[in-house]
PDB file as gemmi writes it, atoms N, CA and C in Angstrom:
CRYST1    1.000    1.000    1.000  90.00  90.00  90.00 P 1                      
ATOM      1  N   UNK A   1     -51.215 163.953 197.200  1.00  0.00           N  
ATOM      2  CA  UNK A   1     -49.869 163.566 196.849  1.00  0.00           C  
ATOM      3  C   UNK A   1     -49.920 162.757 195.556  1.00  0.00           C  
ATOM      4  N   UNK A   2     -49.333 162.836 194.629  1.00  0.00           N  
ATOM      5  CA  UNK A   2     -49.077 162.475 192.987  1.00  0.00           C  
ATOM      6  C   UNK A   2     -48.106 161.533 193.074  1.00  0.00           C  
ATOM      7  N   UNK A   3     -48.456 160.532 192.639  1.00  0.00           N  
ATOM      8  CA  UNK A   3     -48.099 158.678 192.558  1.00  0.00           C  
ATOM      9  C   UNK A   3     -47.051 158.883 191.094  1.00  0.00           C  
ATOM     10  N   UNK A   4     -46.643 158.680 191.567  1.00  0.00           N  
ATOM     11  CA  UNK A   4     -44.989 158.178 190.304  1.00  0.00           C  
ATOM     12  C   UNK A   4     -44.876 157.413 190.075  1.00  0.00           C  
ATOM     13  N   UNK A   5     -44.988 156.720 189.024  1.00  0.00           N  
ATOM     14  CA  UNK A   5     -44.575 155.505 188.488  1.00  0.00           C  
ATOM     15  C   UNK A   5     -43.423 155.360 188.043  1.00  0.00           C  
ATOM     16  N   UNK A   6     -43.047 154.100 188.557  1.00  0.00           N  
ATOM     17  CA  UNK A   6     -41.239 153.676 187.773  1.00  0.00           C  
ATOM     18  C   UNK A   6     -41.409 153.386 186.293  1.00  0.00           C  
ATOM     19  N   UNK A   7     -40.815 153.536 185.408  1.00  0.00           N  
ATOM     20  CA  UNK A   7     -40.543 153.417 184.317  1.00  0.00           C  
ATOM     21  C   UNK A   7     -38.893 152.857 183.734  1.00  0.00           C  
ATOM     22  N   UNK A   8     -38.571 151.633 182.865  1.00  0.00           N  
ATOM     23  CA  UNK A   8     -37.993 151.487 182.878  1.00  0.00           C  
ATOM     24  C   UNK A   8     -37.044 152.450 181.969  1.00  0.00           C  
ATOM     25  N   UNK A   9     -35.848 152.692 182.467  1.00  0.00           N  
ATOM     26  CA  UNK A   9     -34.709 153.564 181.438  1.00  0.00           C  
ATOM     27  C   UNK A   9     -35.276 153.178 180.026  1.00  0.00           C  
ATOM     28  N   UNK A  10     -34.647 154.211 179.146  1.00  0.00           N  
ATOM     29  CA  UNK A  10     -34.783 153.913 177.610  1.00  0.00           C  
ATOM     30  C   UNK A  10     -32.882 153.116 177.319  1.00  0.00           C  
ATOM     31  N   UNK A  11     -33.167 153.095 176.423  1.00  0.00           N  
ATOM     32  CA  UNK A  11     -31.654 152.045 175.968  1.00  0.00           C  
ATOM     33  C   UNK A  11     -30.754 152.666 176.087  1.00  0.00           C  
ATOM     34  N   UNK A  12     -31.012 154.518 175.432  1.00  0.00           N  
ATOM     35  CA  UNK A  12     -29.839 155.326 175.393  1.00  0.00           C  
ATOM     36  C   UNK A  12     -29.113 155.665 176.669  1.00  0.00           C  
ATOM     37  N   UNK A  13     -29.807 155.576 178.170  1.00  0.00           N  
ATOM     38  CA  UNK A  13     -29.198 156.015 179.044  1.00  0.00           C  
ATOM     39  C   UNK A  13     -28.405 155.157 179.476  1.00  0.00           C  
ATOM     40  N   UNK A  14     -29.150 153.912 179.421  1.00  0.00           N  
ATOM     41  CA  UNK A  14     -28.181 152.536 179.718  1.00  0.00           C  
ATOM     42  C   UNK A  14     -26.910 152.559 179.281  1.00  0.00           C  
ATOM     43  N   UNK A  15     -26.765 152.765 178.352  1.00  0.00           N  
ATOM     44  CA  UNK A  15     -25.800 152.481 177.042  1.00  0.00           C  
ATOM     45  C   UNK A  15     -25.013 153.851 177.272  1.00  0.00           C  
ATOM     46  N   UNK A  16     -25.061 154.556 177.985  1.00  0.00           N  
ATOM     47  CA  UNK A  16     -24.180 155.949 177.904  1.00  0.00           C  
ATOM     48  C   UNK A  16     -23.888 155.825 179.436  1.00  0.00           C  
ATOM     49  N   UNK A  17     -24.198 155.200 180.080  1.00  0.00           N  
ATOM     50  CA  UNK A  17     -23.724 154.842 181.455  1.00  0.00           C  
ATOM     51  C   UNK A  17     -22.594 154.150 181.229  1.00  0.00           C  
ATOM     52  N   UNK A  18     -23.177 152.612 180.559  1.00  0.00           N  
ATOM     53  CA  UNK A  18     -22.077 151.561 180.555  1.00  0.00           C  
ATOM     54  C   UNK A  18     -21.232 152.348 180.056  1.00  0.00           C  
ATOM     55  N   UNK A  19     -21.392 153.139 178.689  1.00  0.00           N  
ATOM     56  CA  UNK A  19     -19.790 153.713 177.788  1.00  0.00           C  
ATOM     57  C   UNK A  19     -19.177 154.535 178.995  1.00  0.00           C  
ATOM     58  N   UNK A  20     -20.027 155.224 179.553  1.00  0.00           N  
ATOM     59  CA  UNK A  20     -19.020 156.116 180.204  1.00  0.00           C  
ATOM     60  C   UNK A  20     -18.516 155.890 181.594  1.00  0.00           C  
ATOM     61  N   UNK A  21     -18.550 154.192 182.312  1.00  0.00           N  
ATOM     62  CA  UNK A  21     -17.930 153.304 183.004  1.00  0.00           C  
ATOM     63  C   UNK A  21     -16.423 152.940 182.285  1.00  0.00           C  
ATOM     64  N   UNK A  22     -16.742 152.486 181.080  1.00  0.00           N  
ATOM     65  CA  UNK A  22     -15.902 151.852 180.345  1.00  0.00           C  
ATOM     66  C   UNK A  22     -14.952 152.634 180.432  1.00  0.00           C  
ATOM     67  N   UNK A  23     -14.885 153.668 179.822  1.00  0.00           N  
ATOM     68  CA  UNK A  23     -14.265 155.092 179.135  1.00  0.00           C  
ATOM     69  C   UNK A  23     -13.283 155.346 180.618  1.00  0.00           C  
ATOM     70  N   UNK A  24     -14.030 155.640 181.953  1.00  0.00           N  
ATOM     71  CA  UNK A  24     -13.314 155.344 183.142  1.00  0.00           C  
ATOM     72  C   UNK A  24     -12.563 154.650 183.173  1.00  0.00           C  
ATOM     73  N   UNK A  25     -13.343 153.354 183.374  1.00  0.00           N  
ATOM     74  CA  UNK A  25     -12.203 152.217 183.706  1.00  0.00           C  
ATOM     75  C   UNK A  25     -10.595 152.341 182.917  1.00  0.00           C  
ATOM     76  N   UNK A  26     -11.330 152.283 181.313  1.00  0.00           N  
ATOM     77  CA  UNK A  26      -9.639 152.662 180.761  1.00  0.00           C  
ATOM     78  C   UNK A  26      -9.008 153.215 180.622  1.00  0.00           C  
ATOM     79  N   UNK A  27      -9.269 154.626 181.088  1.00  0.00           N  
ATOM     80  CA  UNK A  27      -8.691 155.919 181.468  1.00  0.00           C  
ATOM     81  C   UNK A  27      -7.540 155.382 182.912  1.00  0.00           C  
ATOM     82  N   UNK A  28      -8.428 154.657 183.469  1.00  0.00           N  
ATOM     83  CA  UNK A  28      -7.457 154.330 185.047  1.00  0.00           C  
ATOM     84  C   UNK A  28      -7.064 153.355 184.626  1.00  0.00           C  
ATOM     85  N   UNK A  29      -6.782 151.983 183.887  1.00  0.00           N  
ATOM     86  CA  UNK A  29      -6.140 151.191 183.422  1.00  0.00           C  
ATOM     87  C   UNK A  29      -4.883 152.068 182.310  1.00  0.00           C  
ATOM     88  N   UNK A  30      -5.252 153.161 181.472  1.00  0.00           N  
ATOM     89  CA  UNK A  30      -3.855 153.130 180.956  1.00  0.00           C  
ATOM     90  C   UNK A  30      -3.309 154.662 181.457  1.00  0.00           C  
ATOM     91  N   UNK A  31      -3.669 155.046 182.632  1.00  0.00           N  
ATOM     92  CA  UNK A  31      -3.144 155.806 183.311  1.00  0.00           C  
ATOM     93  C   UNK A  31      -2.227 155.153 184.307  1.00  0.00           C  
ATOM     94  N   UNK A  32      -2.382 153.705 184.613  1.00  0.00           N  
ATOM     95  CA  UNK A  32      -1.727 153.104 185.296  1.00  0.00           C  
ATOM     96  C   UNK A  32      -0.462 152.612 185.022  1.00  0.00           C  
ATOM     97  N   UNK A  33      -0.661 152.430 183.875  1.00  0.00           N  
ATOM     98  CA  UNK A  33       0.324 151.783 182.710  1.00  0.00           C  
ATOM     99  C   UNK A  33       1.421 153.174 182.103  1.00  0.00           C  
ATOM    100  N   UNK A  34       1.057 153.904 182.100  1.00  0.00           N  
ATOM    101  CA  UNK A  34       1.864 154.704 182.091  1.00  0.00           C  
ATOM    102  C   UNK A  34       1.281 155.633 180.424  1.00  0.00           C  
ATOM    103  N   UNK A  35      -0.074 154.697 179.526  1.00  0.00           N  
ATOM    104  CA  UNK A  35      -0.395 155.567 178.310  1.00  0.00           C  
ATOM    105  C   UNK A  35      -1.089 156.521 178.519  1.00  0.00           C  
ATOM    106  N   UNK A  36      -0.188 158.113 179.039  1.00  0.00           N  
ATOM    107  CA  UNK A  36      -1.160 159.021 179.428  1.00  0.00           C  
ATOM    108  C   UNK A  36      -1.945 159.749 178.602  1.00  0.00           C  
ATOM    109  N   UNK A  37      -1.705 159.796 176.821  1.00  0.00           N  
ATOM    110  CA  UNK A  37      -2.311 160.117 176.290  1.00  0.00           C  
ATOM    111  C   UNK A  37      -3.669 159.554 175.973  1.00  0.00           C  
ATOM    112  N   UNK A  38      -3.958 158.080 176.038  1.00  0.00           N  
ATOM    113  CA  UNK A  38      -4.946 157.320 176.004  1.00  0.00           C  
ATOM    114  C   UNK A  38      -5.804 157.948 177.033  1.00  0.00           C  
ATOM    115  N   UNK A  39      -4.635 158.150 178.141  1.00  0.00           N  
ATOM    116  CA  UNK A  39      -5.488 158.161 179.241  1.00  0.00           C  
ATOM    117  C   UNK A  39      -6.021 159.194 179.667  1.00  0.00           C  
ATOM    118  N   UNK A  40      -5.628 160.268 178.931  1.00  0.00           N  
ATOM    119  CA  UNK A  40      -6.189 161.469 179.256  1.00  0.00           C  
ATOM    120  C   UNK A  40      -7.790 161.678 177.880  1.00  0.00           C  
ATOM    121  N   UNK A  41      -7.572 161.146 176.998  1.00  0.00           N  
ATOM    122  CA  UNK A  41      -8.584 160.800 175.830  1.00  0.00           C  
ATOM    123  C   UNK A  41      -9.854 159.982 176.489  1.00  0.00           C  
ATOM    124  N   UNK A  42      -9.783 159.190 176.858  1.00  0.00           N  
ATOM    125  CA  UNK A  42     -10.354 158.185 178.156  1.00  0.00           C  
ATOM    126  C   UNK A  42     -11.243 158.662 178.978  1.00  0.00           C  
ATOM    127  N   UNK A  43     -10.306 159.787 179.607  1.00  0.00           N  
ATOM    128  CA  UNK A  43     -11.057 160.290 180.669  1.00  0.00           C  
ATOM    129  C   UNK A  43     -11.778 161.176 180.316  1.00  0.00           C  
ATOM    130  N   UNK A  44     -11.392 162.170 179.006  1.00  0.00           N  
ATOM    131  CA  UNK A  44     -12.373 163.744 178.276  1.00  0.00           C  
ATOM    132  C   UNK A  44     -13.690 163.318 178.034  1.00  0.00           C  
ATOM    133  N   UNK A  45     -13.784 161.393 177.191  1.00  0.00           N  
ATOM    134  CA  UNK A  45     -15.227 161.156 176.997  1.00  0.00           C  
ATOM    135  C   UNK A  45     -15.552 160.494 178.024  1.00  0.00           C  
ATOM    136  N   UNK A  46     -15.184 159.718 179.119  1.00  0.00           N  
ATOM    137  CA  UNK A  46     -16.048 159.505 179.991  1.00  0.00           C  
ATOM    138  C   UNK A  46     -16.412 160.547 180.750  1.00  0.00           C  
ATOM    139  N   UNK A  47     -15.964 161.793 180.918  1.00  0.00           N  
ATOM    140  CA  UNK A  47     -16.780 162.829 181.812  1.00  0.00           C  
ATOM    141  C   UNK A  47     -17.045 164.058 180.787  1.00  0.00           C  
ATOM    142  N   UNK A  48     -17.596 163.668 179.634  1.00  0.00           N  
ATOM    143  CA  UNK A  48     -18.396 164.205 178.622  1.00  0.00           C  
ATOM    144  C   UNK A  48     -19.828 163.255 178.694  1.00  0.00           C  
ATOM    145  N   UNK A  49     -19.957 162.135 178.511  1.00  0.00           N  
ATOM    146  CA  UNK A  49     -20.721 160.926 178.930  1.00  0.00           C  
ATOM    147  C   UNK A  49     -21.488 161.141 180.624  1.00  0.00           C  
ATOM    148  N   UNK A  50     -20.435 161.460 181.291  1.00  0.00           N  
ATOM    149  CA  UNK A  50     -21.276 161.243 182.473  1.00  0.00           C  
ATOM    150  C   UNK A  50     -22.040 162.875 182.664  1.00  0.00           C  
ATOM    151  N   UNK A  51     -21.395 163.507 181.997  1.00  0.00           N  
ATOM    152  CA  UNK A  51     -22.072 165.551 182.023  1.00  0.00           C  
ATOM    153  C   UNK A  51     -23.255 165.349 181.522  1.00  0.00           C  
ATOM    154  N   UNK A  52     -23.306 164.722 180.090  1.00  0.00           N  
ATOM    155  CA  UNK A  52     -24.972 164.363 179.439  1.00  0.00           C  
ATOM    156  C   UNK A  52     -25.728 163.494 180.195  1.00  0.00           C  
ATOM    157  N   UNK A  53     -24.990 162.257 180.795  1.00  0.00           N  
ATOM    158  CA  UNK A  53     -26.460 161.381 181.054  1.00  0.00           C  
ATOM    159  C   UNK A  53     -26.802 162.753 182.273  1.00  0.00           C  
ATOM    160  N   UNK A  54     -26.051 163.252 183.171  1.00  0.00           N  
ATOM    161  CA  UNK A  54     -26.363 164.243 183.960  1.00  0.00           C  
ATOM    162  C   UNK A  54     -27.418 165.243 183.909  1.00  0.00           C  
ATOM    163  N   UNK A  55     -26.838 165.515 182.555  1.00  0.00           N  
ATOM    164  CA  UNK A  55     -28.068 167.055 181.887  1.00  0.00           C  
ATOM    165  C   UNK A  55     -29.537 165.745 181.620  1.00  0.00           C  
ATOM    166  N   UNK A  56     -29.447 164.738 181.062  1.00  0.00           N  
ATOM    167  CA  UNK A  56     -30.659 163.849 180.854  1.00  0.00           C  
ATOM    168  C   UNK A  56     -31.421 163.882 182.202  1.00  0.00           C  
ATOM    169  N   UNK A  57     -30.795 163.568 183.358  1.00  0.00           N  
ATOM    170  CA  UNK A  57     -30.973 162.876 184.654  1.00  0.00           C  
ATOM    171  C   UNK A  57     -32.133 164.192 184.910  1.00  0.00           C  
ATOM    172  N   UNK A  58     -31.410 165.749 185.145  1.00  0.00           N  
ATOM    173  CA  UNK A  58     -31.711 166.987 185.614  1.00  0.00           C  
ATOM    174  C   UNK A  58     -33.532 167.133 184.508  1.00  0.00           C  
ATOM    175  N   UNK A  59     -32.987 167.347 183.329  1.00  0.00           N  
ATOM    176  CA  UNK A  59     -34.509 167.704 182.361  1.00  0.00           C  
ATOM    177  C   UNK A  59     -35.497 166.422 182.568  1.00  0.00           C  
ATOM    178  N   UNK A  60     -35.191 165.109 183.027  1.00  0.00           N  
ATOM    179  CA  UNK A  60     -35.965 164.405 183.797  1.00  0.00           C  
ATOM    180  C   UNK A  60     -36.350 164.722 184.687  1.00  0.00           C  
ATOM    181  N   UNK A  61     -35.927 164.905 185.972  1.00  0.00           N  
ATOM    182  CA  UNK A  61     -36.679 165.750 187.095  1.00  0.00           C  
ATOM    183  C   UNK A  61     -37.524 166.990 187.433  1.00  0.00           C  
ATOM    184  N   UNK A  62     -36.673 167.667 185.860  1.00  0.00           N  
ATOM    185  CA  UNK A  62     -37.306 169.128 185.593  1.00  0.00           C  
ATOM    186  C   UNK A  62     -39.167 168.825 185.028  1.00  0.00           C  
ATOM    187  N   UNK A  63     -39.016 167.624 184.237  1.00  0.00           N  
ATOM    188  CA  UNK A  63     -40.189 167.489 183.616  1.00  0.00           C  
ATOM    189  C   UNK A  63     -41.224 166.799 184.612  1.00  0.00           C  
ATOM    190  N   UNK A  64     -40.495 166.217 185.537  1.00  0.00           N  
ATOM    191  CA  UNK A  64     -41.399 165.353 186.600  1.00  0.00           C  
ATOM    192  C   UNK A  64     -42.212 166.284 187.606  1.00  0.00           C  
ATOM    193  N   UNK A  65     -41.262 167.140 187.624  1.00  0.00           N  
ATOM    194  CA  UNK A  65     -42.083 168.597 188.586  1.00  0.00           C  
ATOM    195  C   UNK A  65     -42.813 168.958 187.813  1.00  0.00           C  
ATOM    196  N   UNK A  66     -42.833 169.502 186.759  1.00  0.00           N  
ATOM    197  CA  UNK A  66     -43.699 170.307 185.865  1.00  0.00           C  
ATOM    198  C   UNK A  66     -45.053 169.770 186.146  1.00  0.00           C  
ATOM    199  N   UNK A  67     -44.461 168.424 186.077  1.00  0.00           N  
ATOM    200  CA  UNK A  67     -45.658 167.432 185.009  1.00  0.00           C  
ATOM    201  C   UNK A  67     -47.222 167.511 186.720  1.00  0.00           C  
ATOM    202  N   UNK A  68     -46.081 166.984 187.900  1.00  0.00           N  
ATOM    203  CA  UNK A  68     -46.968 167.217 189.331  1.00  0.00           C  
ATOM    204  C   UNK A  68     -47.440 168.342 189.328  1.00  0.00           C  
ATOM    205  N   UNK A  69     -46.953 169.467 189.336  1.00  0.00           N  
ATOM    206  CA  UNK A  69     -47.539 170.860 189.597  1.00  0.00           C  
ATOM    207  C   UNK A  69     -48.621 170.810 188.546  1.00  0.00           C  
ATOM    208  N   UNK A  70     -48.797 170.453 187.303  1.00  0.00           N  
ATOM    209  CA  UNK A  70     -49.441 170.884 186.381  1.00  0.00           C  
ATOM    210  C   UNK A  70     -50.900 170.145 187.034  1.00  0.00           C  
ATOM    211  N   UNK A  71     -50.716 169.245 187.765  1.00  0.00           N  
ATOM    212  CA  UNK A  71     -51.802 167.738 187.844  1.00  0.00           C  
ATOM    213  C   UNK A  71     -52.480 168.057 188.881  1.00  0.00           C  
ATOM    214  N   UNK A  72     -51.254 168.631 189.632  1.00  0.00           N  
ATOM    215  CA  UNK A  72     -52.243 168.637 191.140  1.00  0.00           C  
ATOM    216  C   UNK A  72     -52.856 169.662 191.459  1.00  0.00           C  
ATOM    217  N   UNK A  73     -52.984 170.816 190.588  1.00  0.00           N  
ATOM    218  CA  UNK A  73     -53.572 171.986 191.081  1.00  0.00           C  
ATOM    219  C   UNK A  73     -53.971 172.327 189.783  1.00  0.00           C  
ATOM    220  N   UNK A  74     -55.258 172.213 189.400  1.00  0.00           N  
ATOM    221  CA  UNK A  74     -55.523 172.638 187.864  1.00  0.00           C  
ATOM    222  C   UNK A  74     -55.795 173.712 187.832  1.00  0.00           C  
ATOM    223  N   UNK A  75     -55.019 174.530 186.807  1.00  0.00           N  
ATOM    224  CA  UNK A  75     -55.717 176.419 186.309  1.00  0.00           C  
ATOM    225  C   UNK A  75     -56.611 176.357 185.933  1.00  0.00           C  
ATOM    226  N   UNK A  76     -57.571 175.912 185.769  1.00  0.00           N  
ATOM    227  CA  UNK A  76     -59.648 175.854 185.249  1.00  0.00           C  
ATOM    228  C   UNK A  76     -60.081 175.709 186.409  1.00  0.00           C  
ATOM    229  N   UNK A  77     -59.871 175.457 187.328  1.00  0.00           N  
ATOM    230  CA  UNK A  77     -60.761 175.262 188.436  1.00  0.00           C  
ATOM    231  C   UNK A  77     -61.510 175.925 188.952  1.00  0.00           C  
ATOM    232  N   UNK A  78     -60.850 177.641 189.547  1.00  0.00           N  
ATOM    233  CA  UNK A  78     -61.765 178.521 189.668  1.00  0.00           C  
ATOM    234  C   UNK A  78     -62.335 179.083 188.401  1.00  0.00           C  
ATOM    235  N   UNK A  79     -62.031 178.931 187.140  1.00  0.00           N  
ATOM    236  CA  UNK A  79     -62.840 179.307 186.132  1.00  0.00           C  
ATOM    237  C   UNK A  79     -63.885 178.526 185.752  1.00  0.00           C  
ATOM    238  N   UNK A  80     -63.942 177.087 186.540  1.00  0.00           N  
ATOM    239  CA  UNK A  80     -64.681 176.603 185.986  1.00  0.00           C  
ATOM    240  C   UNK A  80     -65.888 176.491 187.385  1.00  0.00           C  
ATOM    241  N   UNK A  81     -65.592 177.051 188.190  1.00  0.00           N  
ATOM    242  CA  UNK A  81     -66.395 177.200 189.194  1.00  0.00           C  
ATOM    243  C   UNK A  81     -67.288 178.456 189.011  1.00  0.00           C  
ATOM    244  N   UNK A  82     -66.494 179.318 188.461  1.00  0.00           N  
ATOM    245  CA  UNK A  82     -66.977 180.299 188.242  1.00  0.00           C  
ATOM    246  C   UNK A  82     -68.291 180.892 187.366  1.00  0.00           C  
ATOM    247  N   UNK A  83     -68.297 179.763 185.931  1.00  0.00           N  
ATOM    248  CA  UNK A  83     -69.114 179.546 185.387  1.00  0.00           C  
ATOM    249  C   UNK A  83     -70.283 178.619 185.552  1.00  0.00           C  
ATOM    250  N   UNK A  84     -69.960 177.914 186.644  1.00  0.00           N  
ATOM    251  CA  UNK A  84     -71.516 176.963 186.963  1.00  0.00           C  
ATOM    252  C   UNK A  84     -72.199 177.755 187.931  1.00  0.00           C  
ATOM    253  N   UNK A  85     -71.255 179.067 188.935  1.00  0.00           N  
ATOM    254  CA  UNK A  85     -72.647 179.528 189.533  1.00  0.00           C  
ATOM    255  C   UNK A  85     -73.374 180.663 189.028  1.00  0.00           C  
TER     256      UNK A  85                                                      
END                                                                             
């Protein structure tokens, strides 16, 4: 079994989270208020924001598999067995 280490986020994901909290929040603050154009502007980039950190989240996991499969079962092995007998 292949040990994972935590790693802390890079800045950009942080920072595209918070924006696309924000972007929420004031989407439902001036949807409340009645500025639906704000509020519909509001809401296009916060769930443009939350689609990318998404696609980030996914090619992270995509690479984390890769990276195990690649580790835990090496393709030289029987070739390299092959050549010592």
């Amino acid at each position: 079994m292949a040990v994972v280490e935590q790693t802390d986020h890079g800045p950009m994901e942080r920072d595209m989270f918070k924006y696309a909290v924000f972007f929420l929040v004031l989407s439902l603050i001036a949807g409340a208020l009645g500025l639906t154009n704000v509020s519909r502007v509001a809401k296009r980039i916060s769930l443009v924001l939350f689609a990318l950190l998404f696609l980030v989240f996914l090619a992270l996991i995509g690479f984390a598999y890769l990276l195990s499969e690649a580790t835990a079962a090496p393709a030289l092995m029987p070739a390299a067995a092959a050549l010592l007998a």
